[in-house]
N, CA and C atoms as an extended XYZ file, in Angstrom:
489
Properties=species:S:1:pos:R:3:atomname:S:1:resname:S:1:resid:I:1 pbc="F F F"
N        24.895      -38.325       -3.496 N   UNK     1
C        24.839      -36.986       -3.991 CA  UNK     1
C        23.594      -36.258       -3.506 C   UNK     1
N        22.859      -36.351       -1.869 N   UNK     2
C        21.985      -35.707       -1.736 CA  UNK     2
C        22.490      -34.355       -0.889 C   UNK     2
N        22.678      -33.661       -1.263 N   UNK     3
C        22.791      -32.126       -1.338 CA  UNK     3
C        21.413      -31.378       -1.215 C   UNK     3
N        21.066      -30.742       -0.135 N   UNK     4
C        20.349      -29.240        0.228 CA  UNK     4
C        21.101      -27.877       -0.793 C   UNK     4
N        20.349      -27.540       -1.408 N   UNK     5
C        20.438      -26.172       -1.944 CA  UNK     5
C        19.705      -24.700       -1.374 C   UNK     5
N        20.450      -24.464       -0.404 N   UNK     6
C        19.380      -23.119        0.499 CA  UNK     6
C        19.638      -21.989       -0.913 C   UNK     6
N        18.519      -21.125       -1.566 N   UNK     7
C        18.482      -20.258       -2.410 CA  UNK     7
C        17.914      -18.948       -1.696 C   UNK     7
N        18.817      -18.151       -1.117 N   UNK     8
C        18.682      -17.091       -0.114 CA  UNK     8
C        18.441      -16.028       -1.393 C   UNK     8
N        17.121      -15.258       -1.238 N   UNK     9
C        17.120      -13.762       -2.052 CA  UNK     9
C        17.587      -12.462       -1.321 C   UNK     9
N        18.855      -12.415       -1.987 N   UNK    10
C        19.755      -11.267       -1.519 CA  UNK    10
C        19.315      -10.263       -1.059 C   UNK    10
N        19.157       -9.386        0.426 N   UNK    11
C        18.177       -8.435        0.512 CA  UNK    11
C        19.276       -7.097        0.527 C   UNK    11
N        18.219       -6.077       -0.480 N   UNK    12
C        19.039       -4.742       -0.079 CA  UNK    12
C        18.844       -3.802        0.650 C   UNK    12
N        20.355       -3.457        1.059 N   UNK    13
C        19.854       -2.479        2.247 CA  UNK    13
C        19.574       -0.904        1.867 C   UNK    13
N        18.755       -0.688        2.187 N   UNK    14
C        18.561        0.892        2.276 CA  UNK    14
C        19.571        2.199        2.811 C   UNK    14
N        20.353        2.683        1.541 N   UNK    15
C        21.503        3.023        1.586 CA  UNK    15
C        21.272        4.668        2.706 C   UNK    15
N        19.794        5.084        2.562 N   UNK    16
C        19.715        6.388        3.460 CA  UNK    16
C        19.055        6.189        4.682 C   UNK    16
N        19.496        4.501        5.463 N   UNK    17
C        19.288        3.978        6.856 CA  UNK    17
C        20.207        4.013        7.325 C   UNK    17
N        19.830        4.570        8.887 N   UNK    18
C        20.929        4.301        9.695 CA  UNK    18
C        20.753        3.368       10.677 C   UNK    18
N        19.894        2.879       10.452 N   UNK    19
C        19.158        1.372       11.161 CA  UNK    19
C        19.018        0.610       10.472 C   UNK    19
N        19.666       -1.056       10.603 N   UNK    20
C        19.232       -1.942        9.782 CA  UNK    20
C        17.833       -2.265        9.167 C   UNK    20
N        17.762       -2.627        8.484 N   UNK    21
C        16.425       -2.782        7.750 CA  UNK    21
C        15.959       -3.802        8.064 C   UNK    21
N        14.168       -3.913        7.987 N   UNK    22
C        13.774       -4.900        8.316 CA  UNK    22
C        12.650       -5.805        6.724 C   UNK    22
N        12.316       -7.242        7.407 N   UNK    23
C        11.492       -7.864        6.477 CA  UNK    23
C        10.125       -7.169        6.213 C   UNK    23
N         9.092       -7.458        5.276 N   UNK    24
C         8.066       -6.842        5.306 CA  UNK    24
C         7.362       -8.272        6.263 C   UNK    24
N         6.389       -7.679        6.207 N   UNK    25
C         5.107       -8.364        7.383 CA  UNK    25
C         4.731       -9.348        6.823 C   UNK    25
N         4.632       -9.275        5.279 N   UNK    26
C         4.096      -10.223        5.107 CA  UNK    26
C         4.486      -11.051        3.525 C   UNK    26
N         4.707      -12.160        3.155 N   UNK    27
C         5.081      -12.203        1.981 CA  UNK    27
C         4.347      -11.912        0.709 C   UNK    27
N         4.917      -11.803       -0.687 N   UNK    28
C         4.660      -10.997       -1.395 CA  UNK    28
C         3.008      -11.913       -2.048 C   UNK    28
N         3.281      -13.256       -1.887 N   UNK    29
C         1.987      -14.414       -2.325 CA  UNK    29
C         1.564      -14.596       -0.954 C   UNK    29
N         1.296      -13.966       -0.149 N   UNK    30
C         0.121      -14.307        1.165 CA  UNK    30
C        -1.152      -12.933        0.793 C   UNK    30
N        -1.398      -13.392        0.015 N   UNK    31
C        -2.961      -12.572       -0.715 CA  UNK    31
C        -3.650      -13.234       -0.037 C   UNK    31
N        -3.702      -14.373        0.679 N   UNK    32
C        -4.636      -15.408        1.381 CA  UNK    32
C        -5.069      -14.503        3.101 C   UNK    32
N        -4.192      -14.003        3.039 N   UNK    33
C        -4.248      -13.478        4.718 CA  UNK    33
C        -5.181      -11.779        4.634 C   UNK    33
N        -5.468      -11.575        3.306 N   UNK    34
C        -6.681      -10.553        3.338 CA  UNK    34
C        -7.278      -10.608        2.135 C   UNK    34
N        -8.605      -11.603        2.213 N   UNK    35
C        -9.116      -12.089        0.918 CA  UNK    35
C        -9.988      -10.715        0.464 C   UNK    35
N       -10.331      -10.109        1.302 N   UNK    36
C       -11.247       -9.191        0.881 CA  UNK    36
C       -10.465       -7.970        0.002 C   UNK    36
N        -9.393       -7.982        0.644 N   UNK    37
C        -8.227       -6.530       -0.261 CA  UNK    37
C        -8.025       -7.821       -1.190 C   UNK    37
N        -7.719       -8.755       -1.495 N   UNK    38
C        -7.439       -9.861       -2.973 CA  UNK    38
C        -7.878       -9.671       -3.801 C   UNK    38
N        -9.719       -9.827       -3.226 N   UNK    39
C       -10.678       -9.682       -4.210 CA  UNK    39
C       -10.938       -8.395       -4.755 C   UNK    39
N       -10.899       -7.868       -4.189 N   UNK    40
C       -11.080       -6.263       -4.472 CA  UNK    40
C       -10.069       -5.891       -5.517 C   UNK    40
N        -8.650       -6.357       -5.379 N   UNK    41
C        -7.443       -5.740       -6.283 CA  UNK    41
C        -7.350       -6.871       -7.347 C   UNK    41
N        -7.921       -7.878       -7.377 N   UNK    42
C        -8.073       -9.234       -8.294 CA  UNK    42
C        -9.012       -8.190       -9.523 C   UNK    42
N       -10.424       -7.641       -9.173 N   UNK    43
C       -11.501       -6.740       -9.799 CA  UNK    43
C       -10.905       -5.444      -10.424 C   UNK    43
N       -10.545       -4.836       -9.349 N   UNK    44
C       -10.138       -2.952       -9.537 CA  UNK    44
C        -8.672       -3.015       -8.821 C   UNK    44
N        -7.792       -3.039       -9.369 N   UNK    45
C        -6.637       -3.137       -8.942 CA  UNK    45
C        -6.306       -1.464       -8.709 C   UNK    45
N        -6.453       -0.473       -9.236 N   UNK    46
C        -6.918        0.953       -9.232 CA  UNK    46
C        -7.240        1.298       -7.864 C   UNK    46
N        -8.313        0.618       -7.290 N   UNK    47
C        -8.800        0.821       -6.199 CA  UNK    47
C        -7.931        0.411       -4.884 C   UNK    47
N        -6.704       -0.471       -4.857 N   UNK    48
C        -6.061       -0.955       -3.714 CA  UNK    48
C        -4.908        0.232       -4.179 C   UNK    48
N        -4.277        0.225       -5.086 N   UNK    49
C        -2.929        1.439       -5.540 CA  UNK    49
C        -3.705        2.855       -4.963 C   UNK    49
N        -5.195        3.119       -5.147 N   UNK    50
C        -5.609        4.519       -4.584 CA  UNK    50
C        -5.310        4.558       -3.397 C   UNK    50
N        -6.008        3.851       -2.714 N   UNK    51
C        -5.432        3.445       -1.286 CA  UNK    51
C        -4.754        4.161       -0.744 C   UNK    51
N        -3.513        2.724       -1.226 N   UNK    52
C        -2.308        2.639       -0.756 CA  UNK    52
C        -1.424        4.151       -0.992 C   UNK    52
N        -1.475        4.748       -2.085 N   UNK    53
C        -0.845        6.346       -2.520 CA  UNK    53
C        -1.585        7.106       -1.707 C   UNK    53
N        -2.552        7.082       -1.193 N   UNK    54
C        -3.904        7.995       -0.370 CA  UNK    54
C        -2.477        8.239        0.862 C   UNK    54
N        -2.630        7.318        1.805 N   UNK    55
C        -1.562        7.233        3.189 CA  UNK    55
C        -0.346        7.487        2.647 C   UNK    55
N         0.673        6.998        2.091 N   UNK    56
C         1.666        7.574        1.593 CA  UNK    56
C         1.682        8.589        1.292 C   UNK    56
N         1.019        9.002        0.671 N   UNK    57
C         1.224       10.780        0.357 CA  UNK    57
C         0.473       11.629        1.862 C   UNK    57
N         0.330       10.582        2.392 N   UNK    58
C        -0.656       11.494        3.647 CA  UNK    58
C        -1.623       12.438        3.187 C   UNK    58
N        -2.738       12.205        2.304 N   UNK    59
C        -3.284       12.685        2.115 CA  UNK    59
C        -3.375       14.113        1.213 C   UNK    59
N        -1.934       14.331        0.546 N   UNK    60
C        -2.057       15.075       -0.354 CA  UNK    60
C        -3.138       14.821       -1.971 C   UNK    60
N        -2.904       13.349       -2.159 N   UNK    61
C        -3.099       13.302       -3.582 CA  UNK    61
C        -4.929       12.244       -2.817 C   UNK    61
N        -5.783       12.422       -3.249 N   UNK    62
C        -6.746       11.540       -3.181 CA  UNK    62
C        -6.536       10.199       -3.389 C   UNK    62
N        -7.525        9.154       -2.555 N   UNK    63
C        -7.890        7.563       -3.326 CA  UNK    63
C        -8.453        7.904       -5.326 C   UNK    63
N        -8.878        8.566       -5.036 N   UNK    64
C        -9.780        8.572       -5.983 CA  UNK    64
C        -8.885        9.119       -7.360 C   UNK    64
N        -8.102       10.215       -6.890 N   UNK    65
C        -7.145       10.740       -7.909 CA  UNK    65
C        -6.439       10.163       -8.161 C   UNK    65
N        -5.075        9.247       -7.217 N   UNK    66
C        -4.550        8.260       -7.705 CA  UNK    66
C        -4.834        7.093       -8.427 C   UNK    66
N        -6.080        6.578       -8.083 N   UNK    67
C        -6.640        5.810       -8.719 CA  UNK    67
C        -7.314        6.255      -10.350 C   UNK    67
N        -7.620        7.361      -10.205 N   UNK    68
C        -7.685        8.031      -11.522 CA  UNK    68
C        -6.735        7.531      -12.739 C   UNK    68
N        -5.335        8.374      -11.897 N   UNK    69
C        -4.256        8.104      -12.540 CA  UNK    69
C        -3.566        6.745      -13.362 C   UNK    69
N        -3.663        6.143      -12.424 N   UNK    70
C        -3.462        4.363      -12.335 CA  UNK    70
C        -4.450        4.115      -13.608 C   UNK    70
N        -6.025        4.303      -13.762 N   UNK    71
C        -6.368        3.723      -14.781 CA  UNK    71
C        -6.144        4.178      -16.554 C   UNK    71
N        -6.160        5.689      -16.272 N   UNK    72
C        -5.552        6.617      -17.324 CA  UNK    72
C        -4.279        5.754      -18.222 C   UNK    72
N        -3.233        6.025      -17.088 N   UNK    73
C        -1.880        5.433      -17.854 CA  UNK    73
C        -2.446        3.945      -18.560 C   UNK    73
N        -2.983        3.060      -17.352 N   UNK    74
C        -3.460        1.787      -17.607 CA  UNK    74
C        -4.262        1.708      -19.186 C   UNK    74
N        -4.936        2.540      -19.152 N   UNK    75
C        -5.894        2.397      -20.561 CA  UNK    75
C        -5.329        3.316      -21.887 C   UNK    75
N        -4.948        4.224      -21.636 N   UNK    76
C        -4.867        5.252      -22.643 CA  UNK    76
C        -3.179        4.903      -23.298 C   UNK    76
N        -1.839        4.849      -22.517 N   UNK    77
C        -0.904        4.601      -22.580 CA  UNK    77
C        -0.325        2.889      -23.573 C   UNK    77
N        -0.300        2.351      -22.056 N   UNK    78
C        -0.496        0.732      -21.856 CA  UNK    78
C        -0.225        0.610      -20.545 C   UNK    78
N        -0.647       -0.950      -20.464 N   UNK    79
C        -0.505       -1.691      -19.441 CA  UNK    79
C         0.360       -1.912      -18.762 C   UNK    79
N         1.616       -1.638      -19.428 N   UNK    80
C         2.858       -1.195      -18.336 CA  UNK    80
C         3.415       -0.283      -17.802 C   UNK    80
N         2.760        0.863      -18.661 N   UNK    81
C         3.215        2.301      -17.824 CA  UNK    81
C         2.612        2.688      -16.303 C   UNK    81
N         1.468        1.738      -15.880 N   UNK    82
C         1.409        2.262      -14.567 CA  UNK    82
C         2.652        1.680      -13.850 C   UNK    82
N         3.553        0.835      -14.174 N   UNK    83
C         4.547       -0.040      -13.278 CA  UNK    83
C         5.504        0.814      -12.802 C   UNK    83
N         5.710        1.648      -13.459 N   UNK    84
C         6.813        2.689      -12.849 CA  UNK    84
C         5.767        3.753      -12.027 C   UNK    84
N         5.189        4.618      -12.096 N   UNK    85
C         4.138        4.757      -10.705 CA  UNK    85
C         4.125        4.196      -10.096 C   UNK    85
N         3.541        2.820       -9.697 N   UNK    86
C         3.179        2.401       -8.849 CA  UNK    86
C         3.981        1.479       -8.146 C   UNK    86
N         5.628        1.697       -8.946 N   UNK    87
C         6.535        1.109       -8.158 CA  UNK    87
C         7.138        1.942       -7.129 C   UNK    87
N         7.446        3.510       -8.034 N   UNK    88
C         7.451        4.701       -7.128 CA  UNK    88
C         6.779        4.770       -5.424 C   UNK    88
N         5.479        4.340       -5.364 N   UNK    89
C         4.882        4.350       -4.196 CA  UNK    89
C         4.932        2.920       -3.421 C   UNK    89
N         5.686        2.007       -3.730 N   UNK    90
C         6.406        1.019       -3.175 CA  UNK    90
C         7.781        1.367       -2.424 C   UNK    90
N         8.655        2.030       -3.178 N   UNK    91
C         9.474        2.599       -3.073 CA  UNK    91
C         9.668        3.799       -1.827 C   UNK    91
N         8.453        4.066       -1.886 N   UNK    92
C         8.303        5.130       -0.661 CA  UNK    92
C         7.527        4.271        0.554 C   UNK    92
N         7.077        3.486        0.530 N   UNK    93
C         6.634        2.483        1.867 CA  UNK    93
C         7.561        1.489        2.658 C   UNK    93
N         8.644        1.568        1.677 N   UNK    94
C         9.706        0.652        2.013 CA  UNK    94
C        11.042        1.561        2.939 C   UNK    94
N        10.737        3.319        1.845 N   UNK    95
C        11.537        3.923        2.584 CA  UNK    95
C        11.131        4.384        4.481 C   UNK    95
N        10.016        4.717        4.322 N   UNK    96
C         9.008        5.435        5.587 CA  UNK    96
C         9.185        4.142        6.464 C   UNK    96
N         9.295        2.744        6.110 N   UNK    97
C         9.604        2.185        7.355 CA  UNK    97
C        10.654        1.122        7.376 C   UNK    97
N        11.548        1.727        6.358 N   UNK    98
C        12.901        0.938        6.076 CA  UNK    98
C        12.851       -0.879        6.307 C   UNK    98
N        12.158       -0.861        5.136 N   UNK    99
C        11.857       -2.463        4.476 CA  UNK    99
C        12.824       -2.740        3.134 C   UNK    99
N        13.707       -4.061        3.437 N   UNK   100
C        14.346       -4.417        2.564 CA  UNK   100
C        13.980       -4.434        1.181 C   UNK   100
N        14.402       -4.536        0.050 N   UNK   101
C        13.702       -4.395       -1.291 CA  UNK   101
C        14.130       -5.735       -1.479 C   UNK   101
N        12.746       -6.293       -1.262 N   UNK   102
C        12.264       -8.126       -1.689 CA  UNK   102
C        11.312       -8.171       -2.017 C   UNK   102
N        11.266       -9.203       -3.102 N   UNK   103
C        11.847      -10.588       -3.426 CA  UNK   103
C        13.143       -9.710       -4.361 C   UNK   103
N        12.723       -8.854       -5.335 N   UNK   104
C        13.020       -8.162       -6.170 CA  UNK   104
C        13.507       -6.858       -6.254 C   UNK   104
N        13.779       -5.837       -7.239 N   UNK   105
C        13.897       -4.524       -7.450 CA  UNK   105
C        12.648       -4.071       -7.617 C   UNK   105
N        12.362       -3.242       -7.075 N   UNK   106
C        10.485       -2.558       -7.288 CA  UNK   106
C         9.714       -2.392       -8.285 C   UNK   106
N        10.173       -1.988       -9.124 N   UNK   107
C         9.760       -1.847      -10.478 CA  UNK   107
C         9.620       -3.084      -11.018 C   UNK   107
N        10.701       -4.301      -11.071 N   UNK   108
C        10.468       -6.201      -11.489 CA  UNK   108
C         9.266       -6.309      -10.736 C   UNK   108
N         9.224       -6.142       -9.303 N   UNK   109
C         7.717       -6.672       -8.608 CA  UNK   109
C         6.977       -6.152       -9.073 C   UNK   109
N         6.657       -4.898       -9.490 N   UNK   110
C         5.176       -4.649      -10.187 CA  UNK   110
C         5.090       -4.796      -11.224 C   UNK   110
N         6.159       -4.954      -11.763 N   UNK   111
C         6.026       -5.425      -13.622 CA  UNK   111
C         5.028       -7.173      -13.804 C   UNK   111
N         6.031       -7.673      -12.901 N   UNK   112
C         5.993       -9.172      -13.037 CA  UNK   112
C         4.095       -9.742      -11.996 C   UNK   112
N         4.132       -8.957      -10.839 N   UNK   113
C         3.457       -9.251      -10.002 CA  UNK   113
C         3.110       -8.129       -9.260 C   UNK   113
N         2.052       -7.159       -9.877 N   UNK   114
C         1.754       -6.105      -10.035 CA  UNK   114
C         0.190       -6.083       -8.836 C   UNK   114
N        -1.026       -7.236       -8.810 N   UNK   115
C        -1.606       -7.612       -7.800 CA  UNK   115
C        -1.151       -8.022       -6.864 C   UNK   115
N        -0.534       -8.517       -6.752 N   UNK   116
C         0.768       -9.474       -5.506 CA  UNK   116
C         0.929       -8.363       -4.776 C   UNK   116
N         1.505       -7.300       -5.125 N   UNK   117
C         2.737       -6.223       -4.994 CA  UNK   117
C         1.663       -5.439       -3.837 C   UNK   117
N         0.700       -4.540       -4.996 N   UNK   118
C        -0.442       -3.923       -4.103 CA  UNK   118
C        -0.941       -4.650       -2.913 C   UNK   118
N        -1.211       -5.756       -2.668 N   UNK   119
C        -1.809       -6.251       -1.569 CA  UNK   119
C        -1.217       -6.659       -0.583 C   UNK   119
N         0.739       -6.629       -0.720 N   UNK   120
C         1.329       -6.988        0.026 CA  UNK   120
C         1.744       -5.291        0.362 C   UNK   120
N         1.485       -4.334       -0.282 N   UNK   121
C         2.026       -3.525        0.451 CA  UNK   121
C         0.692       -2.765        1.298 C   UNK   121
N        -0.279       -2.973        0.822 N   UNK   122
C        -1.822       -2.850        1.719 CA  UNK   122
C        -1.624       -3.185        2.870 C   UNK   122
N        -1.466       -4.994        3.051 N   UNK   123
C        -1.368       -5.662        4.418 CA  UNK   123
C        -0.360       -5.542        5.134 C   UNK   123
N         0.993       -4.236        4.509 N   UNK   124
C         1.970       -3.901        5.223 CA  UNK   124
C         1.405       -2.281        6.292 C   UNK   124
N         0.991       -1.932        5.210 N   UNK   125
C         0.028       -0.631        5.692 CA  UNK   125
C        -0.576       -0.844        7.453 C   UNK   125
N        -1.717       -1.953        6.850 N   UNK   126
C        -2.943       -3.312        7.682 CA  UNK   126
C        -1.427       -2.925        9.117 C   UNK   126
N        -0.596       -3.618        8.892 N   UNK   127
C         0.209       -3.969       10.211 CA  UNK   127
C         1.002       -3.113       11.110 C   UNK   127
N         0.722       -1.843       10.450 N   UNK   128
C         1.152       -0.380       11.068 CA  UNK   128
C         0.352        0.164       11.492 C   UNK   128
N        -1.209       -0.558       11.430 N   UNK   129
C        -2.113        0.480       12.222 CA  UNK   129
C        -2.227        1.576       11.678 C   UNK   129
N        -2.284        1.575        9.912 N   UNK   130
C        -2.895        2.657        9.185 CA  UNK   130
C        -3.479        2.341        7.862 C   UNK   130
N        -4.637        1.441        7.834 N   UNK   131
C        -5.307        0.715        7.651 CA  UNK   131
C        -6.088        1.458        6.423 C   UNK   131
N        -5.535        1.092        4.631 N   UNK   132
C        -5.660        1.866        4.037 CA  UNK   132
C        -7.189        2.616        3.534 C   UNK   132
N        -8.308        1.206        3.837 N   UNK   133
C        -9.596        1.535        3.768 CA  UNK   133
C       -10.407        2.929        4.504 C   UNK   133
N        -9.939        3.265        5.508 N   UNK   134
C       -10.304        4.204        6.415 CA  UNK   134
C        -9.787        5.104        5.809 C   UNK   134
N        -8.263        5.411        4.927 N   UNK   135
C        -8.170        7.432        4.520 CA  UNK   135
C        -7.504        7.550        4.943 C   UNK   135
N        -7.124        8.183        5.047 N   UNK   136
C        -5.573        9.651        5.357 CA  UNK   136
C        -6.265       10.170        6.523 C   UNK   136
N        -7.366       11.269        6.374 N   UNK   137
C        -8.363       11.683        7.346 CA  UNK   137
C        -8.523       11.247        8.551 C   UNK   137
N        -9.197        9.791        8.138 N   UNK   138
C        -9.674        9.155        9.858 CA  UNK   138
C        -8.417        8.351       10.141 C   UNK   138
N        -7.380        7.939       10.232 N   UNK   139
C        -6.117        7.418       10.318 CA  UNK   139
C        -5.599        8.357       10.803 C   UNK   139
N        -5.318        9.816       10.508 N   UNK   140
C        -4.677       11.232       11.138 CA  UNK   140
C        -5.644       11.492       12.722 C   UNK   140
N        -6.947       11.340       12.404 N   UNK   141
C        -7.969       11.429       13.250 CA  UNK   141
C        -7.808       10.677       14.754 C   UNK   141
N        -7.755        9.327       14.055 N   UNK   142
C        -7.318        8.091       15.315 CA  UNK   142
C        -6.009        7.876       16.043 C   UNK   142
N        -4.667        8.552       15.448 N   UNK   143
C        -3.573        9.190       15.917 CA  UNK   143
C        -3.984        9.987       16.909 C   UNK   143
N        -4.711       10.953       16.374 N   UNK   144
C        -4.882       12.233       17.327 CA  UNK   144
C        -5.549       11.725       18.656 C   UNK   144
N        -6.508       10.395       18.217 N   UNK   145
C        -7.208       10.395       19.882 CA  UNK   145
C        -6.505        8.746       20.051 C   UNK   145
N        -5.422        8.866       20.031 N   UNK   146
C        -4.282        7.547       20.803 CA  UNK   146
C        -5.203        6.273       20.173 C   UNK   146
N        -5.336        6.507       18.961 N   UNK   147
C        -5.579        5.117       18.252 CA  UNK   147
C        -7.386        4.535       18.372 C   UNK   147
N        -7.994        5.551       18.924 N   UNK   148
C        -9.441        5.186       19.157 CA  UNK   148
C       -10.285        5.507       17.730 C   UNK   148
N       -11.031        4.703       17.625 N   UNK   149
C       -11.928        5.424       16.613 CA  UNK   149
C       -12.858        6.217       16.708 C   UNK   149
N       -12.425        7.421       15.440 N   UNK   150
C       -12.797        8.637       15.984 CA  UNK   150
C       -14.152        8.777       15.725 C   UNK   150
N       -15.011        9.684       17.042 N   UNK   151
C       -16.779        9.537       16.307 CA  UNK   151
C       -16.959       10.434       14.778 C   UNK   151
N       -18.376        9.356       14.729 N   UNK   152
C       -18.690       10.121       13.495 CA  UNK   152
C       -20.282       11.161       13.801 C   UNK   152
N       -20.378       11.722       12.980 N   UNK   153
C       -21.874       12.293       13.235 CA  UNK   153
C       -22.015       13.722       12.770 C   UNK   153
N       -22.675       14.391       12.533 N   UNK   154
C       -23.333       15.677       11.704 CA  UNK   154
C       -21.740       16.461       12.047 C   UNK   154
N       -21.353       17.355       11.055 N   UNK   155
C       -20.480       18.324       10.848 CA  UNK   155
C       -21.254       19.613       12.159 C   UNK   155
N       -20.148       20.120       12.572 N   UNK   156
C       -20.215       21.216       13.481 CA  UNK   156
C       -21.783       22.573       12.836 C   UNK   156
N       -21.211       23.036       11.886 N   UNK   157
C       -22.161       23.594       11.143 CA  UNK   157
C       -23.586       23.100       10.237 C   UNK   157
N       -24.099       21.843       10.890 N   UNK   158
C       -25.191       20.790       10.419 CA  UNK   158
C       -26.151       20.819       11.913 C   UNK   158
N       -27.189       20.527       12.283 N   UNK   159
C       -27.961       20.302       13.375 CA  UNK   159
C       -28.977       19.063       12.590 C   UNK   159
N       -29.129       18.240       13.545 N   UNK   160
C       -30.630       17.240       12.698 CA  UNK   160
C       -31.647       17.306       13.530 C   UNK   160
N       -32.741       18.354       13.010 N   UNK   161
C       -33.909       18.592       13.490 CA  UNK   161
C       -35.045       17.700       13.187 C   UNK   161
N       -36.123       17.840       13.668 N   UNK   162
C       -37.370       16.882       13.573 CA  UNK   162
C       -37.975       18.115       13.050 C   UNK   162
N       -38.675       17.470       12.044 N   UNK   163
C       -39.901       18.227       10.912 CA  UNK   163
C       -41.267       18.447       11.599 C   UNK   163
């Protein structure tokens, strides 16, 4: 009676693709493959969801505002009302580059595995070459000059003189 049991998690397809869908980059427990976004969202989990909503929204809504948000609901509400937010902006990373909805339904992954979730969709970010630490800003910036990083240094209307 030795029997293999393959337990395949059913993937869904993205009903407003007209291209098959693909896996994400990386699995949802490989937090190991960017310890520094781990640790960071292990501490301030606020701070990887700012992020991550920062590029997704392309820069409409701030790191800082989303992350606002995220702790608000988090503290004032409860602890589960950020899950529907911040499944919302799962939901939209999966759509923008038509990624199957795995392991789970979006909202179960951040309910259940809510650090997991953020850092796997960070290091999905990480693998598109829009790398959530850098901004909306310098990410739009480094597009513009074919992926180089763009200089930094005094604003147009700034000069740095000697005293």
């Amino acid at each position: 009676m030795d029997e293999e049991f393959d337990l395949e998690i059913p993937k869904i397809d993205n009903p407003n693709s007209s291209s098959e869908a693909v896996d994400w980059s990386s699995g949802l427990f490989d937090c190991w493959r960017s310890p520094c976004n781990a640790l960071v969202t292990a501490c301030c989990p606020c701070v990887t969801f700012g992020r991550v909503a920062e590029i997704l929204d392309e820069g409409h809504n701030s790191c800082c505002t989303s992350a606002i948000v995220y702790m608000g609901l988090f503290i004032f509400i409860t602890q589960w009302a950020p899950c529907k937010l911040t499944s919302i902006y799962r939901k939209k990373l999966r759509k923008k580059f038509n990624i199957y909805e795995a392991p789970t339904l979006d909202w179960v992954t951040h309910l259940l595995c809510q650090p997991c979730a953020f850092c796997q969709e960070y290091r999905e970010l990480q693998s598109r070459n829009m790398d959530p630490s850098l901004g909306w800003k310098r990410i739009k910036a480094m597009k513009k000059n074919n992926n180089q990083e763009p200089e930094i240094g005094a604003p147009d209307n700034q000069r740095m003189n000697r005293a």
